[in-house]
C-alpha positions as CSV (number, residue, x, y, z in Angstrom):
1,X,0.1,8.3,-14.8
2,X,2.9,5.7,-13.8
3,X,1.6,2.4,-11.7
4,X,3.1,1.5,-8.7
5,X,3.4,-2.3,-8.8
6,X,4.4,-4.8,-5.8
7,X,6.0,-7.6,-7.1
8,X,6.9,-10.6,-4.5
9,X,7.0,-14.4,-4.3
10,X,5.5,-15.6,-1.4
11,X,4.9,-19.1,0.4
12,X,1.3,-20.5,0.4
13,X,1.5,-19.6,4.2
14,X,2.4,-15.8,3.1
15,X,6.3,-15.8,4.0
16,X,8.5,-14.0,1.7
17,X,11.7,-14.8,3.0
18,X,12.5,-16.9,5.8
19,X,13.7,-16.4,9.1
20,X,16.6,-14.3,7.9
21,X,17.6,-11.9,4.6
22,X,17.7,-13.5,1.5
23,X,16.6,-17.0,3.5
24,X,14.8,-17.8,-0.4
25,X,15.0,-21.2,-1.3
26,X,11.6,-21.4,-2.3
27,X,12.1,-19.1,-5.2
28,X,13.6,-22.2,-7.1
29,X,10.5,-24.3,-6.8
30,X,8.2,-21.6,-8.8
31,X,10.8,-20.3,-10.9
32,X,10.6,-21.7,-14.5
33,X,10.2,-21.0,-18.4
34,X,6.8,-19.0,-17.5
35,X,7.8,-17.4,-14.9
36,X,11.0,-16.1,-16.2
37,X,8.9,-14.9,-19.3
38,X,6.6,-13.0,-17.2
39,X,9.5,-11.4,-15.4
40,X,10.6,-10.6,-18.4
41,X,7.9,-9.0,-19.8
42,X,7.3,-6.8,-16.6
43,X,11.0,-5.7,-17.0
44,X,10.2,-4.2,-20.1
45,X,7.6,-2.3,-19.1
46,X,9.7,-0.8,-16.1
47,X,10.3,2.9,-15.9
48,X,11.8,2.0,-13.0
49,X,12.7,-0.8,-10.0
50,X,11.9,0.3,-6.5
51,X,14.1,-1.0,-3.7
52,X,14.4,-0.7,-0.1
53,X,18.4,-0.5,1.2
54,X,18.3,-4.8,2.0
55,X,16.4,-5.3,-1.1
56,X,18.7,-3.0,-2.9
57,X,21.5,-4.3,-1.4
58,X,21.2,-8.2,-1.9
59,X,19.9,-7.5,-5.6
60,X,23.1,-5.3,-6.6
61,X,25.2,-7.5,-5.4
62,X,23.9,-10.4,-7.6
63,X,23.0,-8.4,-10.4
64,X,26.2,-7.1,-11.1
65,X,27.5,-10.1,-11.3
66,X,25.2,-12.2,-12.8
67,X,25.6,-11.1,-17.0
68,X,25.8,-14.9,-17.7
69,X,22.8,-16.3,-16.2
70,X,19.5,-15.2,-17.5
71,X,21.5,-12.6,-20.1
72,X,18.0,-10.9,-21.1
73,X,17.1,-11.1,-17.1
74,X,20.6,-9.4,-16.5
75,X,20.9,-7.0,-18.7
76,X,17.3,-5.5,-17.7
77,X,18.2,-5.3,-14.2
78,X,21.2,-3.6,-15.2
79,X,19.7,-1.4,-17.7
80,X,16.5,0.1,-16.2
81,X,16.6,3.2,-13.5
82,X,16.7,2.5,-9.7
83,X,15.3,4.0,-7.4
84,X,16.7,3.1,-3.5
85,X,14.9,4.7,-0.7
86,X,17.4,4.7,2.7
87,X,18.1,7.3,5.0
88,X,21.5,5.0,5.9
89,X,22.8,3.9,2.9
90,X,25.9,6.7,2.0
91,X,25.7,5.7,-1.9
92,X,24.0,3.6,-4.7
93,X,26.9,2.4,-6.4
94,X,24.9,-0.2,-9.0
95,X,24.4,1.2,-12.5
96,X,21.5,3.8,-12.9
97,X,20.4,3.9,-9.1
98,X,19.3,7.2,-7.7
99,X,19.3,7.1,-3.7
100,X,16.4,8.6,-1.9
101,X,16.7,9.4,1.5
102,X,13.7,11.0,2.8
103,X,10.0,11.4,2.0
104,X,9.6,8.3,0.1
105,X,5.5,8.2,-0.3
106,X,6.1,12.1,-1.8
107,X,9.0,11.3,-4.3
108,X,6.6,8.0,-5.5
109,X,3.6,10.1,-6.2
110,X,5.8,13.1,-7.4
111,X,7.2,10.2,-9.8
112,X,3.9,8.6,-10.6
113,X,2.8,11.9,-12.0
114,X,5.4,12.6,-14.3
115,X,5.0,9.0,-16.9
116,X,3.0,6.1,-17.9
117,X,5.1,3.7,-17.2
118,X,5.0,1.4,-14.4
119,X,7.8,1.2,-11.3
120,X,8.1,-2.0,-9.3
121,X,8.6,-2.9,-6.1
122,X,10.6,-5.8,-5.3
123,X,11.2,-7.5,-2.2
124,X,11.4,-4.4,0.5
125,X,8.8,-5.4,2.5
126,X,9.3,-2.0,5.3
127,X,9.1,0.5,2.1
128,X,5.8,-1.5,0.8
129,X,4.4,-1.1,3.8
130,X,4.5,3.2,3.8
131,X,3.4,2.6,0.4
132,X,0.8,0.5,1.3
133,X,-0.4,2.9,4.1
134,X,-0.1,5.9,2.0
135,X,-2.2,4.3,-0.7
136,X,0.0,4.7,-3.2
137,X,0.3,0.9,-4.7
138,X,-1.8,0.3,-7.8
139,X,-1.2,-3.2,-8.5
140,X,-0.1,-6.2,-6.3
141,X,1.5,-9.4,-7.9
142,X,2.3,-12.0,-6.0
143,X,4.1,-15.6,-6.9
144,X,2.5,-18.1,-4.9
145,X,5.4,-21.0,-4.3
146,X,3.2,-24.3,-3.4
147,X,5.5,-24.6,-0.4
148,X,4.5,-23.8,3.3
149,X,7.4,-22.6,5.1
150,X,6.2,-22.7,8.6
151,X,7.9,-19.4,9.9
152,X,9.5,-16.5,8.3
153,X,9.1,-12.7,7.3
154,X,5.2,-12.5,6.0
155,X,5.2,-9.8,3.1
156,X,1.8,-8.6,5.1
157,X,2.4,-7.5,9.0
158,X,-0.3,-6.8,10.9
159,X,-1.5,-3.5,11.3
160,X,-1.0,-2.1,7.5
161,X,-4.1,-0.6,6.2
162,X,-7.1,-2.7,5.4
163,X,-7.7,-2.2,1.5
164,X,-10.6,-4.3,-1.2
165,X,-9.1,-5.4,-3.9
166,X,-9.6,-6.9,-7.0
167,X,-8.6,-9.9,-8.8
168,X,-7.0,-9.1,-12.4
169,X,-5.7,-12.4,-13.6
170,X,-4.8,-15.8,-12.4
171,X,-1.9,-17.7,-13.9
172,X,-1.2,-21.6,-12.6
173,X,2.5,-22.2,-13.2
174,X,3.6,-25.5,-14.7
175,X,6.0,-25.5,-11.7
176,X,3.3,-26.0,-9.3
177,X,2.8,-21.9,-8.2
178,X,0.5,-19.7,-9.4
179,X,0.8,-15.9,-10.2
180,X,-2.4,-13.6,-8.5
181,X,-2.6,-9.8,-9.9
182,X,-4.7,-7.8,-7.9
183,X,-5.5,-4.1,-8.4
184,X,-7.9,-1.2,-5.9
């Protein structure tokens, strides 16, 4: 069976943008050798990349056109399926992107079903949340940026369901973050 996997960077104080879309600057403070080799490593092992229409959005527009930064980073994002889930978006132009518009939580587990790979949610806090709720996420991993923002989106809002979880691994960053894998 597939693994649904959260993937964010967050502040210390739990922000994982700032007051408006893409507002990211403390991506560049954790981001480094270790951190792009872990990113690399998940995208390997990506049946697919899970996107809500900003996150979708914002990452196809860089994406596309970034084939000379990061060229292993670049040509993952550009290689592995896509899944966006928007009941506004009227097409998914970026290479390999399937566009979902309705009954997100039954097309994940209809999809988690089928492989044993793992799909991973970036960004697209809204669409974690209805996975959250419906239970459906199977790992969280979060980059903690040793920065406190002050004010800003939190990946968590209040009111998702409560969940114990479990701590996998811990990974201190030369940059100063830390990477936290937590599983049910």
């Amino acid at each position: 069976m597939r693994k649904l996997i959260m993937w964010n960077i967050i502040t210390l104080d739990g922000y994982f943008e700032g007051s408006q879309n893409w507002d990211l600057p403390f991506h560049n403070v954790i981001w480094g050798k270790e951190l792009e080799k872990f990113s690399i490593e998940q995208l390997n092992a990506a049946d697919y990349l899970v996107f809500g229409r900003v996150t979708y959005e914002g990452m196809a527009a860089h994406w596309t056109k970034a084939t000379d930064e990061n060229t292993e980073t670049a040509r993952l994002m550009n290689k592995i399926p896509k899944l966006v889930f928007s009941s506004t978006l009227k097409s998914a132009d970026w290479n390999n992107t399937t566009l979902i518009k309705e009954n997100a939580s039954a097309e994940i587990s209809r999809l988690k079903a089928q492989g044993d790979g793992d799909m991973y949610i970036f960004g697209s806090a809204n669409l974690s949340e209805t996975f959250i709720n419906d239970h459906l996420i199977d790992e969280y991993r979060i980059g903690i940026a040793p920065v406190i923002l002050g004010s800003g989106r939190p990946l968590f809002s209040q009111g998702i369901a409560a969940e114990n979880l479990s701590l996998i691994s811990s990974q201190p960053l030369e940059t100063g973050g830390i990477v936290v894998r937590y599983t049910k």
